[in-house]
BALOBA-1460 file (C-alpha; in Angstrom, 3 decimals):
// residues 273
<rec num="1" residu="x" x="0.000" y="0.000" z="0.000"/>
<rec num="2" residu="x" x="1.164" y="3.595" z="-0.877"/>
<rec num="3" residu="x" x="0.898" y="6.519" z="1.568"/>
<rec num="4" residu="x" x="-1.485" y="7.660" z="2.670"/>
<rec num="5" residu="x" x="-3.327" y="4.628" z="2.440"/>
<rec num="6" residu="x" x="-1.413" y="2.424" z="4.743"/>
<rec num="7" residu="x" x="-1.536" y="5.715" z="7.063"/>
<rec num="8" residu="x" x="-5.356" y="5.575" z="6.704"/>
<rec num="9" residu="x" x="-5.267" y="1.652" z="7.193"/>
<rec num="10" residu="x" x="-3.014" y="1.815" z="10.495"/>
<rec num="11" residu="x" x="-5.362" y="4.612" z="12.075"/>
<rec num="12" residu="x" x="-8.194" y="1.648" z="11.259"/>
<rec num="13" residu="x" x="-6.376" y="-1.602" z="12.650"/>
<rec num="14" residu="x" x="-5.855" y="0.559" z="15.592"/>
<rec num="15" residu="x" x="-9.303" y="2.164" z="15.562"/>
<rec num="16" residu="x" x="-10.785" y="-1.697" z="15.139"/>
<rec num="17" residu="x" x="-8.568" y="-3.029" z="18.620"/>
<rec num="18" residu="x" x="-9.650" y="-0.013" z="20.633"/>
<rec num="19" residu="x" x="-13.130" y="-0.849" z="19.967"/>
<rec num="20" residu="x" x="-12.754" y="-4.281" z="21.008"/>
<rec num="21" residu="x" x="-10.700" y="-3.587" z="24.172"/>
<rec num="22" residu="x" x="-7.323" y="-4.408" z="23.427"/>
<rec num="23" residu="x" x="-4.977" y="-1.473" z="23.555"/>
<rec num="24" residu="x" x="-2.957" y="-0.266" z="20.882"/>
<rec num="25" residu="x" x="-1.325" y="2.749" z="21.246"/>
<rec num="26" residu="x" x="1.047" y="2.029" z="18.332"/>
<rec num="27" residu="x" x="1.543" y="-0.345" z="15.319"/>
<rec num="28" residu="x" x="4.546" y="-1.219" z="13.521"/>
<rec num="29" residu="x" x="4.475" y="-2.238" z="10.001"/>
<rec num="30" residu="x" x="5.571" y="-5.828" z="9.323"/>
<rec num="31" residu="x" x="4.710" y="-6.376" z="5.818"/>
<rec num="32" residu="x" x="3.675" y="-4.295" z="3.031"/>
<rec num="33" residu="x" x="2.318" y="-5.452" z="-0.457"/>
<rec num="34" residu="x" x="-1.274" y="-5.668" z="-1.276"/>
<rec num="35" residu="x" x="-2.254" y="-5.683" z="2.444"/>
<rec num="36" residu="x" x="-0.491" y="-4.047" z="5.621"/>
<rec num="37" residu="x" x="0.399" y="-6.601" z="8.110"/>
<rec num="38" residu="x" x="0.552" y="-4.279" z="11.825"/>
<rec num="39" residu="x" x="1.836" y="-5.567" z="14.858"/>
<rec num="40" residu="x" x="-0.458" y="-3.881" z="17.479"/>
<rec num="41" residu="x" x="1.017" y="-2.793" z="20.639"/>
<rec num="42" residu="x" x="0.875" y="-3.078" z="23.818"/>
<rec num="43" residu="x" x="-1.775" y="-5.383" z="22.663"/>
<rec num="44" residu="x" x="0.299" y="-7.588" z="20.827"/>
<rec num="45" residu="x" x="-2.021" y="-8.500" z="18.351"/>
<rec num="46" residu="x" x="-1.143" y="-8.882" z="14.574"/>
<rec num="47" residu="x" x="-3.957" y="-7.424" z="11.915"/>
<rec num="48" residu="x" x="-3.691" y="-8.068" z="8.525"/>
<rec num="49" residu="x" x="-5.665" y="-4.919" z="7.183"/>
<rec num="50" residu="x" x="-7.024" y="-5.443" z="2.741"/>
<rec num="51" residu="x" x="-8.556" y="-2.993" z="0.703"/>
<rec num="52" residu="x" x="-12.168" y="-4.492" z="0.410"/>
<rec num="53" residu="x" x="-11.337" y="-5.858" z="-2.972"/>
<rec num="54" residu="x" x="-9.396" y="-8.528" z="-1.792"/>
<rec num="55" residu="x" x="-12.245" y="-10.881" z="-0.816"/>
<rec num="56" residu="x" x="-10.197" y="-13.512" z="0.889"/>
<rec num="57" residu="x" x="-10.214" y="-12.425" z="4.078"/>
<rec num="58" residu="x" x="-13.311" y="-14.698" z="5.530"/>
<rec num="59" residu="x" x="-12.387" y="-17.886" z="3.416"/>
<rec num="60" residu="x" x="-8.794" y="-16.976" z="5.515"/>
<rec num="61" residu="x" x="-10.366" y="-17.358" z="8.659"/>
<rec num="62" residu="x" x="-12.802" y="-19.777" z="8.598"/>
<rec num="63" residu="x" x="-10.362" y="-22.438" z="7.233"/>
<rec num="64" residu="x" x="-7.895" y="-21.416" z="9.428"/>
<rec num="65" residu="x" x="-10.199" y="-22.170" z="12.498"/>
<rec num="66" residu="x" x="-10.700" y="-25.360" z="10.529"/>
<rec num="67" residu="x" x="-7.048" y="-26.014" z="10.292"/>
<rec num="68" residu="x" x="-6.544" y="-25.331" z="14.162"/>
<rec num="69" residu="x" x="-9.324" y="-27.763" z="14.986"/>
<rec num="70" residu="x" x="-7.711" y="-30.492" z="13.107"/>
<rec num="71" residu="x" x="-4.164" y="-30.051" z="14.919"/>
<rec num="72" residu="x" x="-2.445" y="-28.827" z="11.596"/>
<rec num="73" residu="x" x="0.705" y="-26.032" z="12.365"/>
<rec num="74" residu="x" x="-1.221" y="-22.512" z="11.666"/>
<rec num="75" residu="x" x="-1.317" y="-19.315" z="13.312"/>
<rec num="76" residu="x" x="-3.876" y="-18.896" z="15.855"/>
<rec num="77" residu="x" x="-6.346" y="-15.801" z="15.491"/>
<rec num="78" residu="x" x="-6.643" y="-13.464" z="17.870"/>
<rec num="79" residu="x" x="-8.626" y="-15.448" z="21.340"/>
<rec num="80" residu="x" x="-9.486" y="-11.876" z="22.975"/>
<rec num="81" residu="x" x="-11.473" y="-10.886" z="19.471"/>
<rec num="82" residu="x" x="-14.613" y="-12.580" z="17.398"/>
<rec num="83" residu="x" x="-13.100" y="-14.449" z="14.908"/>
<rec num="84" residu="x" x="-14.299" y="-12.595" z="11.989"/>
<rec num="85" residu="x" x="-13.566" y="-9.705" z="9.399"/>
<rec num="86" residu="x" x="-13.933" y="-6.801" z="10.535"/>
<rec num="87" residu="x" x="-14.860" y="-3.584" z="8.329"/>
<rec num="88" residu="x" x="-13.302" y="-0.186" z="8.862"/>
<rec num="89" residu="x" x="-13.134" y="3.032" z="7.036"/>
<rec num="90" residu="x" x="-12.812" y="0.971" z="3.746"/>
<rec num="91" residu="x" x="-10.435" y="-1.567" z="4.793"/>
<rec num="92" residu="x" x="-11.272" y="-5.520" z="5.749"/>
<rec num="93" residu="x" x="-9.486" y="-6.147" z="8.780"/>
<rec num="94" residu="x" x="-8.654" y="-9.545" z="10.561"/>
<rec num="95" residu="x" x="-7.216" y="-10.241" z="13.794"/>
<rec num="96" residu="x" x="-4.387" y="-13.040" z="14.535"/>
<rec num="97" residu="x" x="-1.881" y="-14.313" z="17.459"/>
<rec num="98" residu="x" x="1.441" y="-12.381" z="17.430"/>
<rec num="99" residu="x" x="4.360" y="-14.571" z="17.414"/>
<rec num="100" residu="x" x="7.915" y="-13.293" z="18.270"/>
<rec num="101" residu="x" x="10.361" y="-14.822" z="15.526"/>
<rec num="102" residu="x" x="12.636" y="-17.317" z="16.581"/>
<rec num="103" residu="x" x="15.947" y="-18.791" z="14.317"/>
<rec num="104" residu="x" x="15.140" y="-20.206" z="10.592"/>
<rec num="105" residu="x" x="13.320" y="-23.895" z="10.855"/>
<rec num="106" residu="x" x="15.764" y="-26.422" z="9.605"/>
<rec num="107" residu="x" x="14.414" y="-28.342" z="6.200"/>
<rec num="108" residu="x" x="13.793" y="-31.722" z="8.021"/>
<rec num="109" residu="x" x="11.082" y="-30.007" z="10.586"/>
<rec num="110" residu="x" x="9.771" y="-27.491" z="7.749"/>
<rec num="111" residu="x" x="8.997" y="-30.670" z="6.007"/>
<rec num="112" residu="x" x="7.211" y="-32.326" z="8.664"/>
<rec num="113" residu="x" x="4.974" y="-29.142" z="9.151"/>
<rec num="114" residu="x" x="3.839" y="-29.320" z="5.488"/>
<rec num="115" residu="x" x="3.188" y="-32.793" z="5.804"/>
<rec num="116" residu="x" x="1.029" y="-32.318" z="8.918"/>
<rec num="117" residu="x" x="-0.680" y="-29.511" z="7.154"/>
<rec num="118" residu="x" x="-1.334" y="-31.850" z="3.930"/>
<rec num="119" residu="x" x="-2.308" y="-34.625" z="6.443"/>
<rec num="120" residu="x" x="-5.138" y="-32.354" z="8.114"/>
<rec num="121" residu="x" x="-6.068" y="-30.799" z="4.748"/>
<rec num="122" residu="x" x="-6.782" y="-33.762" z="3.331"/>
<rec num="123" residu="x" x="-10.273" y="-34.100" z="5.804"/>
<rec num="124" residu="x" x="-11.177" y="-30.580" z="5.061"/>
<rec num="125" residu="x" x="-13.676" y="-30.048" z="2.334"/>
<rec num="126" residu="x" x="-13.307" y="-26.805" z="0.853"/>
<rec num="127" residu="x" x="-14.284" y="-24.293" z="-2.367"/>
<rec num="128" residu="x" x="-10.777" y="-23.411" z="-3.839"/>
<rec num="129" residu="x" x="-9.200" y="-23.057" z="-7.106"/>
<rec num="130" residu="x" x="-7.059" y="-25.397" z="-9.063"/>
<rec num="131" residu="x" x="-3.830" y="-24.487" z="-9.095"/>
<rec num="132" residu="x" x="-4.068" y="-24.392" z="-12.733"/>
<rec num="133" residu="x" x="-6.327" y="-21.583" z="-12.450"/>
<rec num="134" residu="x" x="-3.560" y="-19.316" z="-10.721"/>
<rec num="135" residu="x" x="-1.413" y="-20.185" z="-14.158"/>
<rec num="136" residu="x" x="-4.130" y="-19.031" z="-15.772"/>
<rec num="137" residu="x" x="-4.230" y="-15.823" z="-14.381"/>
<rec num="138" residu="x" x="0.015" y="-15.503" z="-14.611"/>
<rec num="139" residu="x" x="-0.235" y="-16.195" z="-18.611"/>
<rec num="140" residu="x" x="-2.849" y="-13.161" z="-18.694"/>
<rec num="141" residu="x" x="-0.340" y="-11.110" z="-17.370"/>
<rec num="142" residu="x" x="2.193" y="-11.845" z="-19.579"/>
<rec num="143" residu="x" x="0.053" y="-11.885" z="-22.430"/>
<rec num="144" residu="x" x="-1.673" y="-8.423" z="-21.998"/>
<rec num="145" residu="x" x="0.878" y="-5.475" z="-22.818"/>
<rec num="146" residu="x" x="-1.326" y="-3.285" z="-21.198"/>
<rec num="147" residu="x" x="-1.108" y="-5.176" z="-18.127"/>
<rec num="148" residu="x" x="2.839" y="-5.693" z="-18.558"/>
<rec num="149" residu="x" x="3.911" y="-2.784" z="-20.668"/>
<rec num="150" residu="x" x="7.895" y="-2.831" z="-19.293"/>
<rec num="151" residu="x" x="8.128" y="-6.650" z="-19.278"/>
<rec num="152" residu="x" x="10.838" y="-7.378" z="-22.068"/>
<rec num="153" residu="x" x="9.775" y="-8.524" z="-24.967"/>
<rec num="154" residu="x" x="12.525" y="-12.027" z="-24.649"/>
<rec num="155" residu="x" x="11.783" y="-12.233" z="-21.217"/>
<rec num="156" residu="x" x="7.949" y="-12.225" z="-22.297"/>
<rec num="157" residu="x" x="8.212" y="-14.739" z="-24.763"/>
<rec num="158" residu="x" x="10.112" y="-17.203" z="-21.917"/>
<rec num="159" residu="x" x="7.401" y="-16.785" z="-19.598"/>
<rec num="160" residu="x" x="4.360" y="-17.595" z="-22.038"/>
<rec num="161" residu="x" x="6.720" y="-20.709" z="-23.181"/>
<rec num="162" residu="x" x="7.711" y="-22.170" z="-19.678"/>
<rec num="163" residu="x" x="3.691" y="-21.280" z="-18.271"/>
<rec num="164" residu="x" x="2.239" y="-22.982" z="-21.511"/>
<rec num="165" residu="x" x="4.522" y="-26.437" z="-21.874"/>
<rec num="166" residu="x" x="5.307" y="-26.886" z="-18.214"/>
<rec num="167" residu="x" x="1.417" y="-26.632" z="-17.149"/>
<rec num="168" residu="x" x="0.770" y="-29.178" z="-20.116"/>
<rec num="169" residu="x" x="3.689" y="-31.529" z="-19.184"/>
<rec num="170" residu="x" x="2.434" y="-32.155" z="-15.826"/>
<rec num="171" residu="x" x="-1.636" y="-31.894" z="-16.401"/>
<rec num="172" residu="x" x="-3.099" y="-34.780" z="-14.624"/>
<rec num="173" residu="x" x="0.575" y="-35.664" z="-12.946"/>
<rec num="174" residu="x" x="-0.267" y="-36.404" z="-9.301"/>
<rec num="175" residu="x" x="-2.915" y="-36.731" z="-6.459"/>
<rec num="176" residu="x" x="-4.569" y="-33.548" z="-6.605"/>
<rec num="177" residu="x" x="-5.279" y="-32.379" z="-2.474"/>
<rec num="178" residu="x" x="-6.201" y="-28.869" z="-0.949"/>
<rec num="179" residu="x" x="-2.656" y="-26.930" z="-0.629"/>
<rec num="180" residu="x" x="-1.745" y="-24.276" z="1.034"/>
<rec num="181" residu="x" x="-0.977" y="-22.480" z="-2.135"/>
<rec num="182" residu="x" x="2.508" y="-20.811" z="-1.371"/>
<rec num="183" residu="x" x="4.011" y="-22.345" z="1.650"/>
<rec num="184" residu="x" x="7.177" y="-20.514" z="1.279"/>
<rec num="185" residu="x" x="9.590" y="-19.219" z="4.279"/>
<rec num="186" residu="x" x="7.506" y="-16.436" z="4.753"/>
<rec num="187" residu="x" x="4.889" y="-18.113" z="5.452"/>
<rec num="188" residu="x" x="6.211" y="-20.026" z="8.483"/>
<rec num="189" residu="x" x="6.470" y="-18.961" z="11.777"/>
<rec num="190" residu="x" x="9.376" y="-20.413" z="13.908"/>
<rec num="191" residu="x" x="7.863" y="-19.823" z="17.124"/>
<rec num="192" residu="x" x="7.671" y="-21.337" z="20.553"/>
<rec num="193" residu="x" x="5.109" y="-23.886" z="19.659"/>
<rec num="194" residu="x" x="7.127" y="-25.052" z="16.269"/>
<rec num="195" residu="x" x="6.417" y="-23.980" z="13.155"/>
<rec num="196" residu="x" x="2.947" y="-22.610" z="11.930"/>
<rec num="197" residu="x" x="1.739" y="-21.792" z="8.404"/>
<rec num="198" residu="x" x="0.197" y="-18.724" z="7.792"/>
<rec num="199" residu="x" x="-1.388" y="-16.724" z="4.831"/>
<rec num="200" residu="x" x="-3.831" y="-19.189" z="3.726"/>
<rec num="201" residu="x" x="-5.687" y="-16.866" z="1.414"/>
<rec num="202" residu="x" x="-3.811" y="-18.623" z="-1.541"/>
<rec num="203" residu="x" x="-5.098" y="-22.237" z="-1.020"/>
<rec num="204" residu="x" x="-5.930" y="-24.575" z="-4.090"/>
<rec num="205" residu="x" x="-5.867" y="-27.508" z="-4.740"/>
<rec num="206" residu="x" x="-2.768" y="-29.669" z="-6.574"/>
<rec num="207" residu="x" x="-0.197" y="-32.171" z="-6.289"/>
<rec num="208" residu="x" x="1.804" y="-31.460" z="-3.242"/>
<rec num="209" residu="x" x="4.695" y="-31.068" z="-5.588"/>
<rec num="210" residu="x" x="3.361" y="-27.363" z="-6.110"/>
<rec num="211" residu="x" x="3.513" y="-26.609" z="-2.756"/>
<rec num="212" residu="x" x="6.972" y="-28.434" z="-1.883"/>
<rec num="213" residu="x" x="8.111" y="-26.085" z="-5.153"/>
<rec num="214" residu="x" x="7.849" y="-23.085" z="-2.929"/>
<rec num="215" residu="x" x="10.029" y="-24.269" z="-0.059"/>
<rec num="216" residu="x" x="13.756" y="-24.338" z="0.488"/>
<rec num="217" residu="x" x="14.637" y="-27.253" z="-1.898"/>
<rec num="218" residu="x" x="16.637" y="-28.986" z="0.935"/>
<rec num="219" residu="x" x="12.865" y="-29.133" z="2.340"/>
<rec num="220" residu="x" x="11.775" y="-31.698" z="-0.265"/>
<rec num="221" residu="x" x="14.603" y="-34.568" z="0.464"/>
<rec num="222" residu="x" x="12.661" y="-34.686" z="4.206"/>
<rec num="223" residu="x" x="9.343" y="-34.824" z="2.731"/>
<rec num="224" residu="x" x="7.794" y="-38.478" z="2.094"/>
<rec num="225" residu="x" x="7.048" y="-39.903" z="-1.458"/>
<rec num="226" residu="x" x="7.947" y="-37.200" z="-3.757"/>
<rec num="227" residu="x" x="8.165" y="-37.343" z="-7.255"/>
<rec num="228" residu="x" x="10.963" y="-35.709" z="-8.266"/>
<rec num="229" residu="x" x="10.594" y="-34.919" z="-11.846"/>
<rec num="230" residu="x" x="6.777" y="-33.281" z="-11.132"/>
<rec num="231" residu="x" x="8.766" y="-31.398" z="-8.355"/>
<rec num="232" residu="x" x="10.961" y="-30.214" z="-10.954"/>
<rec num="233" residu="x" x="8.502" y="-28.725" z="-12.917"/>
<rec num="234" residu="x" x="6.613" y="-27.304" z="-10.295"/>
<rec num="235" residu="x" x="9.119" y="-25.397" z="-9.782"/>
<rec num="236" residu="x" x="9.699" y="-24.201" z="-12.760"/>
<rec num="237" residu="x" x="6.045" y="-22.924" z="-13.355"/>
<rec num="238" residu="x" x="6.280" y="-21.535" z="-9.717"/>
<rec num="239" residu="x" x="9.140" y="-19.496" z="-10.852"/>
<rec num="240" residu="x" x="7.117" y="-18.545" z="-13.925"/>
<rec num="241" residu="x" x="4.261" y="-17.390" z="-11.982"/>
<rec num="242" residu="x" x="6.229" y="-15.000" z="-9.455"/>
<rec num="243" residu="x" x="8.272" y="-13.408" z="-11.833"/>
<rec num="244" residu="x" x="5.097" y="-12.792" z="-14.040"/>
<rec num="245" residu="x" x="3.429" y="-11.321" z="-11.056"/>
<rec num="246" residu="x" x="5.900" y="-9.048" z="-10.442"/>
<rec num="247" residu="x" x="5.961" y="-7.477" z="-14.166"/>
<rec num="248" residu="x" x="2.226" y="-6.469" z="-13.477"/>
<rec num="249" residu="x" x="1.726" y="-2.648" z="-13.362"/>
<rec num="250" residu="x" x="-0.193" y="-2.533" z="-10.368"/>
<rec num="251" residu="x" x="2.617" y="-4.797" z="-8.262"/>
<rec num="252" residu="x" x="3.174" y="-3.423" z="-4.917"/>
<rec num="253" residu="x" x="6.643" y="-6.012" z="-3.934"/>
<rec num="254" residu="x" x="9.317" y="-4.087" z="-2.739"/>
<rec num="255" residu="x" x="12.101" y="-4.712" z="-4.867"/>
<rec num="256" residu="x" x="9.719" y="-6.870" z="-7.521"/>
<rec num="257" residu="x" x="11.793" y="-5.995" z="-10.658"/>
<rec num="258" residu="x" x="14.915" y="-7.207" z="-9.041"/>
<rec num="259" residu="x" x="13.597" y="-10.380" z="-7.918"/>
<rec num="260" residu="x" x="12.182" y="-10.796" z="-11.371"/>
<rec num="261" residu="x" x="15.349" y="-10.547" z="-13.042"/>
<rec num="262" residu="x" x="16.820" y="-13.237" z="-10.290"/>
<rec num="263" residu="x" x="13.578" y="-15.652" z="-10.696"/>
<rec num="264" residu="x" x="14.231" y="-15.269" z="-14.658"/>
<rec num="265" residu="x" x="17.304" y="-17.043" z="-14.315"/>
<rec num="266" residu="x" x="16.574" y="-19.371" z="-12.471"/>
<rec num="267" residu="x" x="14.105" y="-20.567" z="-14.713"/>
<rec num="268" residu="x" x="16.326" y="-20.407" z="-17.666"/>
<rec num="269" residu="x" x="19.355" y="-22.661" z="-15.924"/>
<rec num="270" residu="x" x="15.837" y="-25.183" z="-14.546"/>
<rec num="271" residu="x" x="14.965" y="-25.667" z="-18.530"/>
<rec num="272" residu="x" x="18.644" y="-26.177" z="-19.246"/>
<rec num="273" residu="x" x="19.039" y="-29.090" z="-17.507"/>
């Protein structure tokens, strides 16, 4: 979010807590892309805080408490508030247990936190997208120069190949399951409790290949059963899909063009070998 929008979506996170009881007399920023992610103090509750676009923020919750109930590693919400979104001065605002960060999880217990999480996801039934769809919306992207307009014209033309053959190489490859979407070290808390997921507003469903493609690839040699060769190319189209993102006009990444240009070649030394 650009200023003053994250100024006007701080004054609401902390507006929402105050209204609810639970002090915040300041709020530090933690993350900022297409939603503000506050640590509240002395509160010490985290709000993720969307422009009311971003629709997500229910589905979040709801499976989260699902998730929770079936012993998977995720992020508790907030025990002091309604679990629920709540609206403010334009903004969709949800509240969630603040963790203090601890040292990087190693790959062998990242690995066993996915698999719990694919374990309990597995006896959740839930509306989500396949991840196909999410390729989908990557190759309109890179397709529309109006939505592109400074992506290179050879760096175009790699994308639309890699998104195009790679999804059709591994169509039908797998046990399709509901994933977590993009289960990457961002989205893992090392906390006190062990690792917990969080961010669930990407979940589709997929081979669990796609998801291991977005973890530390040392994370995939502790992981049960894979197939390497669909992990390959999950990673590949992964690739494809982030750096397509970040070409997008309206992306809001800090340092998005720079990442793109280190994602690109990555995927070019991937369809080398």
């Amino acid at each position: 979010m650009e200023e003053p929008i994250a100024s006007r979506a701080m004054t609401a996170a902390v507006s929402i807590a105050g209204s609810l009881g639970l002090r915040a007399d300041r709020a530090t920023v933690l993350n900022n892309s297409n939603k503000l992610t506050l640590r509240l103090e002395p509160c010490d509750v985290l709000a993720r805080v969307a422009p009311p676009e971003h629709e997500a923020a229910q589905f979040e919750i709801d499976l989260a408490r699902r998730l929770a109930e079936s012993g998977c590693p995720v992020a508790a919400l907030e025990p002091r508030a309604e679990p629920r979104v709540y609206p403010r001065d334009g903004f969709n605002i949800s509240l969630w247990t603040y963790y203090e960060s601890g040292p990087e999880v190693p790959p062998a217990d990242y690995a066993d936190a996915l698999r719990r999480l694919h374990a309990g996801m597995r006896s959740i039934d839930a509306a989500t997208p396949h991840f196909t769809d999410r390729v989908e919306e990557a190759q309109q992207v890179v397709a529309d120069r109006d939505i592109s307009p400074e992506l290179p014209d050879e760096e175009r033309e790699l994308l639309a190949d890699a998104l195009r053959d790679v999804r059709r190489d591994i169509a039908g490859r797998g046990k399709d399951q509901l994933l977590h979407g993009e289960p990457h070290p961002g989205n893992l808390l090392a906390t006190k409790q062990g690792p917990l997921f969080i961010d669930f507003e990407t979940c589709c469903r997929g081979p669990v290949e796609f998801d291991l493609a977005h973890a530390p690839e040392a994370v995939a040699d502790h992981y049960p059963g894979v197939d390497r060769e669909l992990l390959r190319q999950c990673r590949i189209l992964m690739l494809a899909m982030i750096t397509a993102w970040r070409w997008d006009r309206d992306d809001q990444l800090p340092d998005g063009r720079r990442l793109a240009e280190e994602w690109t070649a990555q995927i070019r030394a991937l369809l080398a070998d």
